[in-house]
C-alpha positions as CSV (number, residue, x, y, z in Angstrom):
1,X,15.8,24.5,13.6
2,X,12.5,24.2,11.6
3,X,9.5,26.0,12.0
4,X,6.8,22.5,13.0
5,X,4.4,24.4,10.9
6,X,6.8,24.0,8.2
7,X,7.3,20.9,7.6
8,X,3.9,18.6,6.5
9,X,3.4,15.6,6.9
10,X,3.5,14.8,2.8
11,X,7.1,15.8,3.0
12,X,8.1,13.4,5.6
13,X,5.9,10.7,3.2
14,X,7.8,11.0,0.2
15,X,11.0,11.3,2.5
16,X,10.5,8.2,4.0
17,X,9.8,6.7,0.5
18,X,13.4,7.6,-1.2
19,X,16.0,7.4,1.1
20,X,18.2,4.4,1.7
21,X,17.7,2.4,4.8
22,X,19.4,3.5,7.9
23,X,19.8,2.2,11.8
24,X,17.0,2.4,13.3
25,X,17.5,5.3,16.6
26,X,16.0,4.5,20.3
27,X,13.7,7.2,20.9
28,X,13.1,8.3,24.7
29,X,10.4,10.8,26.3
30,X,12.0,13.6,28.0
31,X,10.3,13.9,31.5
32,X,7.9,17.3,31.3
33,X,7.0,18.3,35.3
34,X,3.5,18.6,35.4
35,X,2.7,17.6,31.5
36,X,3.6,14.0,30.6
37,X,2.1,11.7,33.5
38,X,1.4,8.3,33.7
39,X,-1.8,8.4,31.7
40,X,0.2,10.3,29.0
41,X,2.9,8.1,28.7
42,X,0.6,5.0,28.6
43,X,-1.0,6.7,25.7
44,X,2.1,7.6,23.9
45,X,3.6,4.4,24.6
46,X,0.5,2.1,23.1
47,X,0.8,4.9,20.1
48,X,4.3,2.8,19.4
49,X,7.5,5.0,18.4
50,X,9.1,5.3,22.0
51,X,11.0,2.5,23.4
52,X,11.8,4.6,26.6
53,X,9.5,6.2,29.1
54,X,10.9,8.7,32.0
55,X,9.0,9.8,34.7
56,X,8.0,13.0,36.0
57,X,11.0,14.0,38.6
58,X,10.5,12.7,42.6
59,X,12.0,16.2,44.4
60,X,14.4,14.7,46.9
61,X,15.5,16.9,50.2
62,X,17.1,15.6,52.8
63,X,14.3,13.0,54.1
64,X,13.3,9.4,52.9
65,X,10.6,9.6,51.2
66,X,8.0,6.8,51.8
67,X,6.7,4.3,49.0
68,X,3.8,6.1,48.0
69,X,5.8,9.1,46.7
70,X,7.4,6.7,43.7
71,X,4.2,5.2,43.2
72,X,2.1,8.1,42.9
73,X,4.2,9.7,40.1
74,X,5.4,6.2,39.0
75,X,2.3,3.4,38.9
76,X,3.9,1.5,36.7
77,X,6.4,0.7,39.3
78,X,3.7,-2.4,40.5
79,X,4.0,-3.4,36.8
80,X,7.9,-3.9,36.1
81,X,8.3,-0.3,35.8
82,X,6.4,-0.6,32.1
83,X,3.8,1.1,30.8
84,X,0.6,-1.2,29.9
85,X,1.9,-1.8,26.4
86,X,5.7,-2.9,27.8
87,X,7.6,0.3,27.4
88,X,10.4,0.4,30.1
89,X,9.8,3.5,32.5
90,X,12.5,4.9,34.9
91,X,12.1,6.8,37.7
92,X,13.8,10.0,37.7
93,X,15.0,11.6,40.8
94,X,16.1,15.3,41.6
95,X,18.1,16.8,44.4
96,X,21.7,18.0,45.4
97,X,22.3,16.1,48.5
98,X,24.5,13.1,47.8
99,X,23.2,11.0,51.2
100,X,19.6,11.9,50.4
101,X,20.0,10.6,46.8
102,X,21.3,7.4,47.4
103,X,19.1,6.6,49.9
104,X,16.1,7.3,48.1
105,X,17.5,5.7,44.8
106,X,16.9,2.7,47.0
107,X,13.8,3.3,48.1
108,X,13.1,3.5,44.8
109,X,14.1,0.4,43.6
110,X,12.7,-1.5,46.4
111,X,9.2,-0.1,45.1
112,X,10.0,-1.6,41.7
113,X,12.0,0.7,40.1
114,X,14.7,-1.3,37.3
115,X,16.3,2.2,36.6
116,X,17.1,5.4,38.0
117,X,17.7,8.7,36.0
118,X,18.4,11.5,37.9
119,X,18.2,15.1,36.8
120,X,20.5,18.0,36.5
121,X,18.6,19.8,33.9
122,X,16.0,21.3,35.1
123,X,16.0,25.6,34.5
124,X,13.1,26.0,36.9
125,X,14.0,29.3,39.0
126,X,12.2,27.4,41.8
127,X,14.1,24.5,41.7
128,X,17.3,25.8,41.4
129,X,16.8,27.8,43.8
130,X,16.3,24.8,46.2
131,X,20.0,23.2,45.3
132,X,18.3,21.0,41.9
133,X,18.0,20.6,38.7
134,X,20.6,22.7,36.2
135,X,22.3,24.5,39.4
136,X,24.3,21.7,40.1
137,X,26.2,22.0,36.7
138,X,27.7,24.8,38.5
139,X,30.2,22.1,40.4
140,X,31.0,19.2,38.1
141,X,32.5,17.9,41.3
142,X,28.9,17.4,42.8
143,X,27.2,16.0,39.6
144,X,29.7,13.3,40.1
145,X,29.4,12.8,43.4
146,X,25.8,12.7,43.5
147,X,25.6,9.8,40.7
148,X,28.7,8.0,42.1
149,X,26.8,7.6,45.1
150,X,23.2,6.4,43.5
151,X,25.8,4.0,41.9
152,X,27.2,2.7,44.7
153,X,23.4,2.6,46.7
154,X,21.7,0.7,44.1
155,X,22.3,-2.5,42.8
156,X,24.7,-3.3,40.0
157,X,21.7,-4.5,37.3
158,X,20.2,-1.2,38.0
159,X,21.1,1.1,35.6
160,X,21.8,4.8,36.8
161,X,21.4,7.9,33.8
162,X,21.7,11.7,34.1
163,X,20.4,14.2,32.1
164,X,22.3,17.9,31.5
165,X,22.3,21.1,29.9
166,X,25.5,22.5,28.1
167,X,26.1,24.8,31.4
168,X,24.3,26.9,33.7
169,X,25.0,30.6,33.0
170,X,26.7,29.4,30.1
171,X,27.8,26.5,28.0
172,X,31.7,26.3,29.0
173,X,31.1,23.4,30.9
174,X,29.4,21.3,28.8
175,X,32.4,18.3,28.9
176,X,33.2,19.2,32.4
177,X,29.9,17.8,33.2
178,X,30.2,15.0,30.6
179,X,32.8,13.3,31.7
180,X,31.7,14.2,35.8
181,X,28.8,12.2,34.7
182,X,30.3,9.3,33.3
183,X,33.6,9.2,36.1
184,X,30.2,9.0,38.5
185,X,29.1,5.8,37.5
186,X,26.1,6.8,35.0
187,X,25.3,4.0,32.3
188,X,23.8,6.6,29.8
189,X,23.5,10.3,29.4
190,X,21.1,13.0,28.2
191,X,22.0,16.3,26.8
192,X,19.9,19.0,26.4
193,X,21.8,21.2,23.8
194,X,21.1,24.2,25.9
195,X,22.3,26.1,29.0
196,X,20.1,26.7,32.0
197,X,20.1,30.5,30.9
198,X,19.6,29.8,26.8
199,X,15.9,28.3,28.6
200,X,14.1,26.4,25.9
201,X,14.7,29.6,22.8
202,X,16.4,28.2,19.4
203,X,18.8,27.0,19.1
204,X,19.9,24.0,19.8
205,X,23.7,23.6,20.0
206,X,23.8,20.0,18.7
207,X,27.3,20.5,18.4
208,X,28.4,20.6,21.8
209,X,26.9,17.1,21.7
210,X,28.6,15.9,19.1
211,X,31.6,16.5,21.1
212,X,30.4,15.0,23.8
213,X,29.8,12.1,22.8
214,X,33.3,11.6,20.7
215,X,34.8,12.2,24.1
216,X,33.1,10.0,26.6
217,X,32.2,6.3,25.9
218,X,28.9,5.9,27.2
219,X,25.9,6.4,25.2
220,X,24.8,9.6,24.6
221,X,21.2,11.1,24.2
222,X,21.0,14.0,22.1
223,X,17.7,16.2,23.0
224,X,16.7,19.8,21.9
225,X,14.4,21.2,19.4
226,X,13.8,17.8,17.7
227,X,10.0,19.0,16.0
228,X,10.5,17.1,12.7
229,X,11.9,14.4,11.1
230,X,14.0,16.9,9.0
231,X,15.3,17.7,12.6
232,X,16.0,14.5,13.2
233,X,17.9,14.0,10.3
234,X,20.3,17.0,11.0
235,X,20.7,16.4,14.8
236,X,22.0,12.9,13.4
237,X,24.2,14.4,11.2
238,X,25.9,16.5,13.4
239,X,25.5,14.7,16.4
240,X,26.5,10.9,15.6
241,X,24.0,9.6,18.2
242,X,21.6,7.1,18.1
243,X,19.2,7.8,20.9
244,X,17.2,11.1,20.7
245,X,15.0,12.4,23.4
246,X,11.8,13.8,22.6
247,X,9.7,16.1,24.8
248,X,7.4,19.2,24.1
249,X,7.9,18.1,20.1
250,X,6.3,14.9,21.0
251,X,3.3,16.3,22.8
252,X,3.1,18.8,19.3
253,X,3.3,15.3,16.8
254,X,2.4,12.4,19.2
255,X,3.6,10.0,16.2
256,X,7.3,11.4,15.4
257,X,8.6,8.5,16.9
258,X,6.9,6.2,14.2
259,X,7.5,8.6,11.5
260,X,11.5,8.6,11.9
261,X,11.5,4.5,12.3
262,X,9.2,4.3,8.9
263,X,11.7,6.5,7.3
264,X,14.9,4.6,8.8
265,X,13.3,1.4,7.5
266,X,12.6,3.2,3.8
267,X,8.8,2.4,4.0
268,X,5.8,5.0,3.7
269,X,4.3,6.4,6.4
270,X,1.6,8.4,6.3
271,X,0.9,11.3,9.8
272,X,-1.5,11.0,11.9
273,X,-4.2,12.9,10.4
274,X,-5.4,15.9,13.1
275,X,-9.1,13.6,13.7
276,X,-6.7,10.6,14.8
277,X,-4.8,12.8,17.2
278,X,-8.3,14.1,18.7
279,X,-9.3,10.7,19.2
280,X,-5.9,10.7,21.5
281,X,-7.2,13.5,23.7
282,X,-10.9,12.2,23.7
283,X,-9.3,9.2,25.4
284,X,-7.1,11.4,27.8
285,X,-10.1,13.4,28.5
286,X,-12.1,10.9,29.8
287,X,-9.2,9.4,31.6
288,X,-9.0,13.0,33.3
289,X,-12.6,12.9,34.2
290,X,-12.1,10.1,36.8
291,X,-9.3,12.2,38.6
292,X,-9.4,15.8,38.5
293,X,-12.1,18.3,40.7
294,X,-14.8,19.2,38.4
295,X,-13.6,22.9,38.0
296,X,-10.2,21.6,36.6
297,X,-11.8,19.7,34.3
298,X,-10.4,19.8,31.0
299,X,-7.5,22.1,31.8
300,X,-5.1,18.7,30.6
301,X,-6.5,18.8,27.3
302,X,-5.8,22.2,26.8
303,X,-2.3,21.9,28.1
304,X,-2.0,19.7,25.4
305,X,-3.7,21.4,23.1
306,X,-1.0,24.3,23.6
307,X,1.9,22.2,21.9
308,X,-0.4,20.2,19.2
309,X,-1.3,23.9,18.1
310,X,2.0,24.1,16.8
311,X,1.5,21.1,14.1
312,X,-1.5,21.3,13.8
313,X,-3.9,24.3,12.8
314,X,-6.7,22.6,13.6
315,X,-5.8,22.3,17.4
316,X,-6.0,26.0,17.6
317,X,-9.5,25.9,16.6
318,X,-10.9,23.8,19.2
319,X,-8.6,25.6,21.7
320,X,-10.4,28.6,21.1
321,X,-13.9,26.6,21.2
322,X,-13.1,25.0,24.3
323,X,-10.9,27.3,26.4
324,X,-13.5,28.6,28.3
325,X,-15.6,25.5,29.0
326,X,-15.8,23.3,32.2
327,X,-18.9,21.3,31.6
328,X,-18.8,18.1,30.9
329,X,-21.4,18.2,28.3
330,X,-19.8,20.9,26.3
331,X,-16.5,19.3,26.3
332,X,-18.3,16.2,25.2
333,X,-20.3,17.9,22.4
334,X,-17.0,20.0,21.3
335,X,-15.5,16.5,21.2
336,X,-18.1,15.2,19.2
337,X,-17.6,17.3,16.5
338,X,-13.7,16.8,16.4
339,X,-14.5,13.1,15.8
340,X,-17.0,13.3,13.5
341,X,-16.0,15.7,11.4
342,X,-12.9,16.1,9.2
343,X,-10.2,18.4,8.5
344,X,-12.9,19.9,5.7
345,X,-15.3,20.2,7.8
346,X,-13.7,22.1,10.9
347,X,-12.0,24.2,8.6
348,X,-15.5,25.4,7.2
349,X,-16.8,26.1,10.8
């Protein structure tokens, strides 16, 4: 896989410019715990170049959760499950009891959910730990089990997707899990081309997705080290898909989504330049004012800041200016300049 710093946004210009028209791909945001919230997918979503939104994961035990839990990670739920610009959002859910799933899979859709995704890809030591995420792909017999019975629970226009990793300690049971998902009931699936143990280092096995989608018949999501439209264009190749998830590379190159659909449709495109993408965080920024204690203030923006460093030079620059600030006023006046300036003119500093 390529190097984001690599790759320039003049290349994937003149890419876009000479090759032939091609099927446009559906693009979905990966669900990132903690990272991309509701603010940040309304953002990204508005932006244009996703067409599918997934929530943060709703951690389900053996209780049923009450309303406010969907609608606290999931506000869209009181507006057709859409973001504000009309991009579907499901609600992901995460947990290894069967019972508990279902119920809450309800619950869920009697808050407004329209479609349930639920996870079994998530490496987190601490959520494995607590019978979640990648474990279960220990036991195809209990990925199937626990999507059979969110099938079953929820109503038959609600679609119900799962998202996997190749395997847990290793990737030998990468179709095992496949086809548990789709004899379970689930209308789509997501594949992270990696094991729980491979984490999130290069590569991505795109292969092992390949296969799995010539061997199951529902549609298959291929995700993994997708930074670049060159990416793109060799995931394709191998893969066959026509979905692609996008999840850290989207926070590094907010626009990748609009850059692959300009080159499918063989029209130029030019990148967001790095003063467009800063007036993205300006606006998150003072979205995050209104909701965070005053000494966390600004800590989004540099969470951020962490993946748009690798795309963009620039971002490591006003990480370093800012990394240390709090005050509004600095953060306002380090803003300023981000805005104002140009690529010329930060680069001088």
């Amino acid at each position: 896989m390529s190097n984001p710093l690599q790759e320039t946004g003049s290349t994937t210009h003149t890419e876009a410019r000479t090759e032939t028209r091609t099927k446009v791909p559906k693009i979905h945001q990966a669900p990132m715990e903690g990272v991309i919230d509701h603010h940040v997918r309304a953002i990204l979503s508005e932006l244009g170049g996703v067409d599918v939104c997934v929530t943060e994961f709703v951690r389900v035990t053996h209780t049923r959760l009450p309303r406010r839990v969907f609608t606290r990670l999931c506000p869209e739920l009181a507006t057709g499950a859409a973001t504000a610009s009309g991009t579907p959002v499901k609600l992901q859910l995460l947990g290894g009891n069967p019972q508990a799933m279902a119920d809450n899979a309800v619950r869920a859709v009697a808050a407004g959910a329209r479609a349930i995704d639920l996870n079994f890809g998530c490496p987190a030591k601490s959520v494995n730990n607590s019978d979640g995420g990648a474990c279960l792909l220990q036991s195809p017999s209990r990925v199937e089990g626990i999507i059979a019975a969110v099938r079953k629970a929820v109503p038959a226009q609600i679609p119900v997707s799962a998202k996997i990793r190749l395997g847990f300690e290793d990737r030998s049971s990468y179709l095992d899990n496949a086809r548990a998902a789709e004899a379970g009931g689930a209308s789509e699936l997501a594949v992270h081309a990696r094991s729980k143990v491979d984490g999130y280092r290069p590569p991505a096995y795109w292969e092992y997705i390949g296969e799995i989608r010539q061997q199951i018949r529902i549609p298959v999501v291929a995700n993994g080290d997708l930074w670049t439209l060159s990416d793109y264009l060799r995931c394709r190749e191998v893969t066959g898909c026509d979905a692609f998830m996008f999840g850290r590379s989207l926070l590094a190159r907010p626009d990748i989504g609009l850059q692959i659909r300009a080159h499918c449709e063989n029209r130029p495109y030019t990148p967001m330049s790095w003063q467009e993408v800063a007036g993205l965080l300006y606006r998150y920024y003072r979205t995050t004012q209104t909701i965070y204690p005053a000494k966390y203030l600004g800590n989004r923006i540099k969470q951020w800041l962490a993946y748009l460093k690798l795309s963009y030079p620039e971002a490591t620059i006003f990480f370093d200016e800012i990394k240390r600030h709090r005050e509004p006023e600095l953060l306002e006046r380090a803003f300023a300049r981000q805005l104002a300036s140009g690529t010329a003119d930060i680069e001088a500093a």
